[in-house]
C-alpha positions in Angstrom: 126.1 1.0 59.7 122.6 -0.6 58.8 121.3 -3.3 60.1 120.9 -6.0 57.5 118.3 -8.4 57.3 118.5 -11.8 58.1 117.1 -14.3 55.1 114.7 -15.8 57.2 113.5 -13.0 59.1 110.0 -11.8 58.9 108.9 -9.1 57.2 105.7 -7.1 59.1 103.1 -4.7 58.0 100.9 -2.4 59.9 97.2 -3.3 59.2 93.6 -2.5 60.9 92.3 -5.8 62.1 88.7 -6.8 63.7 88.9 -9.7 66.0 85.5 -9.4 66.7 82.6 -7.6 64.6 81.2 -4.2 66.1 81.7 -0.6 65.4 84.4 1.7 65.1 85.3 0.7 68.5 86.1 -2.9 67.0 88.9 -1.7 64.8 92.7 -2.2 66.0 95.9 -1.2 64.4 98.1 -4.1 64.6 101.4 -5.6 63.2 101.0 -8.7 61.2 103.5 -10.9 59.0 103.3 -9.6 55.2 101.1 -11.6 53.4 102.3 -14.6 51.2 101.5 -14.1 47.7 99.8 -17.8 46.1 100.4 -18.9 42.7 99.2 -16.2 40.3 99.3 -13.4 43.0 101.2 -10.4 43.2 102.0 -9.0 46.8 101.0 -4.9 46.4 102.5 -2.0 48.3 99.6 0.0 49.2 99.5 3.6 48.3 95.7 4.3 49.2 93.0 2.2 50.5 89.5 3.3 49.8 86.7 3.7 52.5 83.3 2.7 51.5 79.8 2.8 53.4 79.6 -1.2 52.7 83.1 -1.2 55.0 81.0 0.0 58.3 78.6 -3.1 57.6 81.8 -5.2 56.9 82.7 -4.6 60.1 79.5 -5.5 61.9 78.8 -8.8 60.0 75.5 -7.4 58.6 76.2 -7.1 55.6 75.2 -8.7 52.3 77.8 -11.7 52.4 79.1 -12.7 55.8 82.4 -12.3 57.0 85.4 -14.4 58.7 87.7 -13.3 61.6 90.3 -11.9 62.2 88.8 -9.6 59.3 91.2 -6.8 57.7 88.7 -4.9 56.3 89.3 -3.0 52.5 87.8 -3.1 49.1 90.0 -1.5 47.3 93.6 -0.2 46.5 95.7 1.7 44.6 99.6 0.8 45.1 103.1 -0.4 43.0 103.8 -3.9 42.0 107.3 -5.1 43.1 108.0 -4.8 39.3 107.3 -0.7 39.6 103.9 -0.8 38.0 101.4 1.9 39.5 98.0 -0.3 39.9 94.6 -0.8 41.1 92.8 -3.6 42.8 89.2 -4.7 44.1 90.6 -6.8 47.1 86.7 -7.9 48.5 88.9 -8.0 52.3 92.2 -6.9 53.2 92.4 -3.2 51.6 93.5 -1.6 55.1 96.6 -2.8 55.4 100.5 -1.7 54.1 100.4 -4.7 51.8 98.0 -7.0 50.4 98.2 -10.1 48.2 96.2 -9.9 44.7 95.4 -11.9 42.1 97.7 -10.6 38.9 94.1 -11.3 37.1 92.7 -8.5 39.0 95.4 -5.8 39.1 94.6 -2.8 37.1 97.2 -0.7 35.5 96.3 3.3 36.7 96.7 5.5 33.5 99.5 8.0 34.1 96.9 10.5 34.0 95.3 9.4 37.3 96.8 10.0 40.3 96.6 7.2 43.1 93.8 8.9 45.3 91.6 9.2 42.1 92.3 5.5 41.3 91.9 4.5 44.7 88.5 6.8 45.0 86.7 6.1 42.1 86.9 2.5 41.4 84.4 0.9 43.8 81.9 4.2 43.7 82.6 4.8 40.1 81.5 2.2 39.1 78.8 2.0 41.0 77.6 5.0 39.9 78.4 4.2 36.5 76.2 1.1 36.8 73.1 2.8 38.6 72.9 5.5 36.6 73.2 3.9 33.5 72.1 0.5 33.6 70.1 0.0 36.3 67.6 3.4 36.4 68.5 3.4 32.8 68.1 7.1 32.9 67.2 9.3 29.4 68.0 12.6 28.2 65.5 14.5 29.9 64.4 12.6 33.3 64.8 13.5 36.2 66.5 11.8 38.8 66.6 11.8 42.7 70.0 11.2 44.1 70.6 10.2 47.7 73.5 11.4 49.9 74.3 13.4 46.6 77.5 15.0 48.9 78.6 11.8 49.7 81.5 9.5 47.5 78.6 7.3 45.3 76.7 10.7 44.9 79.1 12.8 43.3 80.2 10.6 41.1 76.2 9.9 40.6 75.5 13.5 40.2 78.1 13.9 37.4 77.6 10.7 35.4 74.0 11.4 35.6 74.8 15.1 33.7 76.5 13.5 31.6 73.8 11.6 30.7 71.4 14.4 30.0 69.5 14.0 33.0 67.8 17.2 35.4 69.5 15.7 38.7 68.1 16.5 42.4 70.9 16.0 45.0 69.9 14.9 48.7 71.8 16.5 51.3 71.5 17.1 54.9 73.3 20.2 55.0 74.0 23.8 53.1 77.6 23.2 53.0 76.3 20.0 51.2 73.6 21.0 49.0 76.6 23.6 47.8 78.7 20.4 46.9 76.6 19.1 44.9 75.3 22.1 43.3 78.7 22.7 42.1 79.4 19.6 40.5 76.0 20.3 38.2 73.1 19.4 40.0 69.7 21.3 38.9 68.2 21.1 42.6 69.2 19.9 45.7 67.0 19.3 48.6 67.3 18.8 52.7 67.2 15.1 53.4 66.2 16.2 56.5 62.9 18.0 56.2 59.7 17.4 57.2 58.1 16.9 54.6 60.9 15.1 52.5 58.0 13.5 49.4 56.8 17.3 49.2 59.9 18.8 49.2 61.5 16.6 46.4 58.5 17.4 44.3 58.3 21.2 44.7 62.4 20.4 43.9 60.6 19.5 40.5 58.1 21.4 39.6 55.6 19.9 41.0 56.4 16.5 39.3 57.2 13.0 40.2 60.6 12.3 39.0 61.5 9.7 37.1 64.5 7.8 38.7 66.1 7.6 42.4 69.1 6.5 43.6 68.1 5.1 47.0 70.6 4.4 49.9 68.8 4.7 53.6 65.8 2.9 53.7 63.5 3.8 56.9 61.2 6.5 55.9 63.2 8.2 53.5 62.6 5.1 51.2 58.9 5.8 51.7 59.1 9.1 50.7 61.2 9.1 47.8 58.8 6.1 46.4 55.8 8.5 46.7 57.6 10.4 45.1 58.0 8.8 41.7 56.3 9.4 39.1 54.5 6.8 36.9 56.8 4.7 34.9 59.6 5.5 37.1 62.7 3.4 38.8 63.9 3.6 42.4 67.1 1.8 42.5 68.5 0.4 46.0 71.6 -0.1 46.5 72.2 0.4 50.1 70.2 0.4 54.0 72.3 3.1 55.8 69.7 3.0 58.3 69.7 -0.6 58.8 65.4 -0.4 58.7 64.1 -2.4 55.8 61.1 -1.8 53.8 58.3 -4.0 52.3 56.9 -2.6 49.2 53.2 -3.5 48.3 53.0 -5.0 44.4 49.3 -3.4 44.1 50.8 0.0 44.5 54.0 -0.9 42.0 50.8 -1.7 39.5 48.7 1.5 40.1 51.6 3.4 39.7 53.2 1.6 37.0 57.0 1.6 39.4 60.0 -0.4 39.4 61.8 -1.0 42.4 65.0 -3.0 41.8 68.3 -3.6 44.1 71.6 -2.9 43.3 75.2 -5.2 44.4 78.8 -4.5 42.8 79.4 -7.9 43.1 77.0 -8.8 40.2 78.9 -6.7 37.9 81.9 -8.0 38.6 81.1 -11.1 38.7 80.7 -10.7 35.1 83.7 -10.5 32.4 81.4 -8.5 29.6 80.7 -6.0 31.5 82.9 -5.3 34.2 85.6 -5.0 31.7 84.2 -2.3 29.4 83.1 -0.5 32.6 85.8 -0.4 34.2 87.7 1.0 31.1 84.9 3.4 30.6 85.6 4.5 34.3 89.8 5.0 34.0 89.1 6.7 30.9 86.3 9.5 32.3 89.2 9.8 34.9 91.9 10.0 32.6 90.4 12.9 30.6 88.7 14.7 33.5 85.3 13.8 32.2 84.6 12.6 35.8 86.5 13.7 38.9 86.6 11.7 42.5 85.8 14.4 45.2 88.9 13.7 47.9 86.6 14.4 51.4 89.7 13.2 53.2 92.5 11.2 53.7 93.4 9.5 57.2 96.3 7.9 58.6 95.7 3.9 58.6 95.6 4.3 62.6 92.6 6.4 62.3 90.7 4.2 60.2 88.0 4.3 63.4 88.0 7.9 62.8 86.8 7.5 58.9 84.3 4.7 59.7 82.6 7.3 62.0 82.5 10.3 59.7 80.8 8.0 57.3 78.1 6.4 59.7 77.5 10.2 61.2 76.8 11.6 58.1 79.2 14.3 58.5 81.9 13.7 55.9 81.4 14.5 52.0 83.1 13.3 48.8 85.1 10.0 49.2 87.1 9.2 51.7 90.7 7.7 51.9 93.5 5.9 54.4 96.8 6.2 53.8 98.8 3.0 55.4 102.2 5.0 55.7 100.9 7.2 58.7 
């Protein structure tokens, strides 16, 4: 015979908890109480929890907004309602956990033709590729654009989205294996992010010419580089510091070469009803039809959420990578 459940008794979840900021090393698997949906909120049974670069700065503290502990760290979800409905969610903290509390404002239903990993994987990197492509480098038919860590979740999305937009895209990649990624999913060129010579390398990647957009993501002397790079009139975009080494950027040189450099955060985009809302239904629909496809580099066990963070900070994963709370 089952045991039943007493009406009082707590109900707990597995969940990765920090209760201090560091590395991989920092995150714990733990047992906490279920969280207690607030008015308006909706407690989710997590299917998927994305895994995003931005999570690895999370958990340091060092990223763009600071962070509270005991953090759980997570973005973003896919998971069923307690009604049955199949949805997805941009948590901001929390995402890493069996169940998460979530304003009903901010569930989104998943088409039934997207399947929960694609849901879970594209939202935070589609859209951000959506939005850098588009409206930040504001690319043309016909430019060319430089894509960073081309191999990585962001970058495939970037590399197709930019296609789509009639661009000649260059992928950045620090390996064959990953330069073949990318050339598969449409890329005109792909380059080593590793070479010597990186600004020469990009440009005999293009003829010879500057190009007119780049998707920037390391700083340190890549940024340097890939700004040389650019040809007159064009946009680098920034919209992350994987090497945690800032750059200053001198405004004479922006005039003499008539450049843009201009920084990138989510955040702003959803902060902001007009657009987020179109985008994100421009997003679930690419999905839907298989206009744009989420490139599943893995899937870990909730336990081994240390494991993800340090495929991502070595460079050694591609595509986007998952957790699934039920292992």
């Amino acid at each position: 015979m089952a045991p039943y459940r007493l009406a009082w008794e707590t109900r707990r979840m597995k969940a990765i908890q920090l209760s201090e900021f560091g590395g991989a090393d920092a995150i714990e698997l733990v047992e906490l109480e279920d969280p207690t949906p607030g008015e308006g909120e909706v407690l989710v049974d997590v299917v998927r929890s994305g895994v995003n670069f931005a999570d690895t700065h999370q958990t340091r503290n060092d990223y763009l907004s600071g962070q509270e502990l005991p953090l759980i760290p997570g973005t973003e979800v896919a998971g069923t309602t307690p009604d049955g409905r199949r949805v997805v969610a941009l948590t901001g903290t929390g995402g890493y956990a069996e169940k998460v509390a979530v304003p009903e404002a901010m569930l989104i239903p998943i088409p039934d033709e997207v399947d929960d990993e694609q849901a879970a994987g594209g939202m935070v990197q589609g859209l951000t590729a959506m939005a850098l492509v588009n409206r930040m480098a504001r690319i043309e038919p016909g430019e060319t654009i430089l894509i960073e860590a081309a191999a990585g979740g962001t970058g495939t999305l970037a590399v197709q989205v930019a296609k789509a937009a009639g661009a000649r895209v260059i992928g950045l990649a620090s390996s064959a294996e990953k330069r073949e990624l990318v050339e598969g999913l449409g890329a005109d060129a792909t380059v080593d992010s590793q070479a010597e010579d990186l600004r020469g390398a990009i440009l005999a990647a293009n003829d010879g010419k500057g190009v007119d957009a780049v998707l920037q993501m390391s700083g340190g002397d890549a940024f340097d580089a890939e700004l040389a790079a650019l040809a007159p009139l064009g946009r680098m975009v920034v919209f992350g510091n994987a090497t945690r080494e800032d750059r200053k950027v001198s405004t004479g040189a922006l005039m003499q070469g008539s450049k843009a450099v201009m920084g990138f955060w989510l955040v702003h985009i959803l902060s902001r009803q007009d657009l987020a809302v179109p985008l994100i239904g421009e997003l679930l629909g690419a999905l839907a039809s298989g206009a744009l496809r989420v490139t599943i580099g893995g899937v870990y066990p909730l336990s081994e959420a240390a494991r993800a963070h340090e495929a991502l900070e070595s460079r050694s994963s591609t595509g986007k990578l998952l957790l699934d709370p039920s292992r």
